[in-house]
C-alpha positions as CSV (number, residue, x, y, z in Angstrom):
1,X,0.0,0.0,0.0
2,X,2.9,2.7,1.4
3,X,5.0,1.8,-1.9
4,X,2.1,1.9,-4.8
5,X,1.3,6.1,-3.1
6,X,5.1,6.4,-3.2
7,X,5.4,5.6,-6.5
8,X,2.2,7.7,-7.6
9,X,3.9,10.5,-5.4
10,X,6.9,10.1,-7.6
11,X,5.4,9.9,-10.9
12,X,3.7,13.0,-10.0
13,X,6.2,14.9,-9.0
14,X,8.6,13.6,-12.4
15,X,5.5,14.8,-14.0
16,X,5.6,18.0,-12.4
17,X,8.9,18.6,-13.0
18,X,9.0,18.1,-16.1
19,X,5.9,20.7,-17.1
20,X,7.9,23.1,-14.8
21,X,11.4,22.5,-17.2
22,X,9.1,22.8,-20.3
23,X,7.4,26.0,-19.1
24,X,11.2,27.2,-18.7
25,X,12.9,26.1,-21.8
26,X,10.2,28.1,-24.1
27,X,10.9,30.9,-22.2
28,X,14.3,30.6,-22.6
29,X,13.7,29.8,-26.3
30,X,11.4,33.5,-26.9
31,X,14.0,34.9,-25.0
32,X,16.7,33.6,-27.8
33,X,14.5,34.7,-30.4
34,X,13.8,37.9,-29.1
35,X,17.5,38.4,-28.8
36,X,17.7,37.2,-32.4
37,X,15.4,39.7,-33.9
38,X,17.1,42.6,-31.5
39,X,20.2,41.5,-33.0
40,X,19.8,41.4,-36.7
41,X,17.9,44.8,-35.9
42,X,21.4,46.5,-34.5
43,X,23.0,44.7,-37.7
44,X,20.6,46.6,-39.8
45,X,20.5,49.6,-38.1
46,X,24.4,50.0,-38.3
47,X,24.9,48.5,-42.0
48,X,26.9,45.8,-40.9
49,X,24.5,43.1,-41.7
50,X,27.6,41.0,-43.9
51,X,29.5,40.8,-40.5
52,X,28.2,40.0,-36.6
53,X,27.8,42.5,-34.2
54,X,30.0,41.6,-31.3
55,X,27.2,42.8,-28.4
């Protein structure tokens, strides 16, 4: 009995984490993208789109 709520306890909190490191990767991903965009923006902005902008 104690080990099958264990388990379930477990597999909840795996679940759990794992909607929690999702949540956190995309955020890290629109970040990225947001940085991306800001980027390329500077690049155009300056006229140095043939060469990275070192920010």
């Amino acid at each position: 009995m104690y080990v099958e709520v264990d388990e379930q306890q477990q597999q909840q909190q795996q679940a759990a984490g794992v909607v929690k490191w999702m949540s956190i990767r995309s955020r890290l991903q629109q970040q990225q993208q947001a940085a991306g965009v800001l980027q390329y923006r500077l690049q155009q902005a300056a006229g140095l789109s043939n060469r990275p902008v070192a920010l």
